[in-house]
C-alpha positions as a Markdown table, in Angstrom:
| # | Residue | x | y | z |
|---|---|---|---|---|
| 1 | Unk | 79.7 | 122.5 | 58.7 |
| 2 | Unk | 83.4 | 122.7 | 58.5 |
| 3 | Unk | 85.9 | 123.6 | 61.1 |
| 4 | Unk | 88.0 | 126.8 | 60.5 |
| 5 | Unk | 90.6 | 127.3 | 63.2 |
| 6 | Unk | 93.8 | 127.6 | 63.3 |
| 7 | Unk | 94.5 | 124.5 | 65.2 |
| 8 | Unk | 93.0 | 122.3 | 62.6 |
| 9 | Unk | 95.0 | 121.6 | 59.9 |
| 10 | Unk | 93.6 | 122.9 | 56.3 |
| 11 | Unk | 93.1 | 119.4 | 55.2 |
| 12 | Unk | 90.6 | 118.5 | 57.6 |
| 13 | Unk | 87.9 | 120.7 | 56.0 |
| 14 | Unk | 88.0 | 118.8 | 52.8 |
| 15 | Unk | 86.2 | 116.0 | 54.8 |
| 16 | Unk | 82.3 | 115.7 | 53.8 |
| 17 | Unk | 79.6 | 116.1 | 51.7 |
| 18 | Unk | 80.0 | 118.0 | 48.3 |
| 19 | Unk | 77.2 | 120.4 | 48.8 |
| 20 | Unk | 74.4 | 121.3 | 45.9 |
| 21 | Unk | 73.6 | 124.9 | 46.2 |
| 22 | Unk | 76.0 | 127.8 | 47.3 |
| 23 | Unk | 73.3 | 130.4 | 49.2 |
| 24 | Unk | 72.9 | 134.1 | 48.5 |
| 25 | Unk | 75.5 | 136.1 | 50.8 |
| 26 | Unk | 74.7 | 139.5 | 49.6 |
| 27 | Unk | 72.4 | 141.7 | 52.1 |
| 28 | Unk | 71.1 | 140.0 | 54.8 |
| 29 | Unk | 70.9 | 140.7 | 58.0 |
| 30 | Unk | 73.2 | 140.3 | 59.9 |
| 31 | Unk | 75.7 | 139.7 | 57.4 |
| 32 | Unk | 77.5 | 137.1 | 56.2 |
| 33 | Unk | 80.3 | 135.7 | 58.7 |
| 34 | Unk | 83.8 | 134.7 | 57.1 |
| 35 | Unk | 82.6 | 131.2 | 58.1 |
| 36 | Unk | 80.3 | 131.8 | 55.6 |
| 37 | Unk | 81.9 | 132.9 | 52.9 |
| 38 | Unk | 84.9 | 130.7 | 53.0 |
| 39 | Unk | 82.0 | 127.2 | 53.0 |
| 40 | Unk | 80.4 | 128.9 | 49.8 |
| 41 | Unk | 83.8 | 129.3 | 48.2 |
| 42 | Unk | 84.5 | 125.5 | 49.1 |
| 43 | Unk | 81.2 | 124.8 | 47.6 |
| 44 | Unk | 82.4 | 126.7 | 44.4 |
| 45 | Unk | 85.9 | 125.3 | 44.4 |
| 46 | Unk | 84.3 | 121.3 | 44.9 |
| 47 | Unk | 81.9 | 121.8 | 42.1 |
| 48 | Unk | 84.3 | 122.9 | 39.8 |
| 49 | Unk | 86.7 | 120.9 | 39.9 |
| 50 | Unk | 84.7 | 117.7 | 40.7 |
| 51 | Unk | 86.6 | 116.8 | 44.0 |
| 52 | Unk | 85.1 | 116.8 | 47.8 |
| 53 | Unk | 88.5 | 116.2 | 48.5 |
| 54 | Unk | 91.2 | 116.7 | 46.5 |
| 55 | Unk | 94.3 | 113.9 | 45.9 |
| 56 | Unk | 97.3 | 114.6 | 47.5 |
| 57 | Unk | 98.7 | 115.9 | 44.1 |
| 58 | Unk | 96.1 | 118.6 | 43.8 |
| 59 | Unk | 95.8 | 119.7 | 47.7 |
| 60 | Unk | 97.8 | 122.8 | 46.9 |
| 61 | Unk | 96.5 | 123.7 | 44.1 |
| 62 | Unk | 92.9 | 123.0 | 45.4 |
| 63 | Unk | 93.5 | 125.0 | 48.9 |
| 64 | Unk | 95.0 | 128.0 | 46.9 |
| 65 | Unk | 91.9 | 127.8 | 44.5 |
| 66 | Unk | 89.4 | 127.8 | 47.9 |
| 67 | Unk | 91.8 | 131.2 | 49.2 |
| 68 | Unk | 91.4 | 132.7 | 46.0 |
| 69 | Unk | 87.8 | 132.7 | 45.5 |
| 70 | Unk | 86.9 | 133.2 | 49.5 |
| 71 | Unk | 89.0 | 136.4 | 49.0 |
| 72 | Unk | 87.0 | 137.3 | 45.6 |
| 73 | Unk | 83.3 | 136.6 | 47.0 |
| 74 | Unk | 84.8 | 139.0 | 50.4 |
| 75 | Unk | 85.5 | 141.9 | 47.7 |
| 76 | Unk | 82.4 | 141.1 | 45.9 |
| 77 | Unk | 80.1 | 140.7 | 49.0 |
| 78 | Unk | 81.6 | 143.8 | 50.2 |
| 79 | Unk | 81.4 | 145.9 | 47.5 |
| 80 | Unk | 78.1 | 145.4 | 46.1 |
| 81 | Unk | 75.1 | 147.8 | 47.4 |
| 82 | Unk | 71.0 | 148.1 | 47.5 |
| 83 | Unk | 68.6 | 150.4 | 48.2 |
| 84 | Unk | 66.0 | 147.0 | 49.3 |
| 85 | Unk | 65.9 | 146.2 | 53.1 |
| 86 | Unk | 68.0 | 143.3 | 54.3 |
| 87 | Unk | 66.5 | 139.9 | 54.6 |
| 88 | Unk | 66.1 | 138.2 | 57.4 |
| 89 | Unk | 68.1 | 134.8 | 58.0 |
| 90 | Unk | 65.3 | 133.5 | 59.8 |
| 91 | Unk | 62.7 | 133.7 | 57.3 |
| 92 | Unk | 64.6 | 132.8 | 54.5 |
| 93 | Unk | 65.8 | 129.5 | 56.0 |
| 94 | Unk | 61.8 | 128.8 | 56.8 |
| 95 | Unk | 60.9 | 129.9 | 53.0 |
| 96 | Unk | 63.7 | 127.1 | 51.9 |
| 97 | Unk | 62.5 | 124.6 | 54.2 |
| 98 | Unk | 58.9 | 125.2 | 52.8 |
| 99 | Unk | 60.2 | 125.1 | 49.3 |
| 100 | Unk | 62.3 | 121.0 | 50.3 |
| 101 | Unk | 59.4 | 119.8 | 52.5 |
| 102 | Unk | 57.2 | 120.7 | 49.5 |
| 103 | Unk | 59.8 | 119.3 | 46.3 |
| 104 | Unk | 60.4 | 115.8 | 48.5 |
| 105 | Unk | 57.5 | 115.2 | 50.4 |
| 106 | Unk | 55.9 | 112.2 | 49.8 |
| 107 | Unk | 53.0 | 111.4 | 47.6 |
């Protein structure tokens, strides 16, 4: 997990593992925290460009890009409606555990 406050400086989240798979955001319950968002649009941002953390020379660029697209996915997240029932956190987070344990388990 990354920190996000406002005493930690911006480059400090850059720090870790490029993650595989950006999550669904869209109707759960409860819904999906800032926090949340703003990891996904890292995600999106590290893929894409290839960098867990950018070179000096592309910091700006890179944090900008990370803004840019938490912003979008807020709007998106936000604006987007269902008539299905919200999903529960809990159980989905069992269903993808089942899913791993499953795919690496060993033979």
């Amino acid at each position: 997990m990354f920190l996000n406050t406002d005493s930690v400086s911006w480059r400090s989240e850059y720090h870790g593992v490029m993650c595989r798979n950006i999550h669904t955001l869209f109707n759960f319950e409860p819904p999906a925290t800032q926090d949340e968002v703003r990891d996904a649009a890292l995600q999106y941002v590290r893929k894409i460009s290839g960098f867990t953390k950018p070179s000096q020379a592309n910091e700006e660029t890179f944090a900008r890009a990370v803004e840019e697209v938490t912003a979008a996915t807020q709007r998106l997240v936000d604006g987007l409606v269902t008539t299905a029932a919200p999903k529960d956190r809990e159980v989905e987070a069992a269903r993808r555990r089942a899913r791993a344990e499953k795919r690496f388990a060993t033979a």
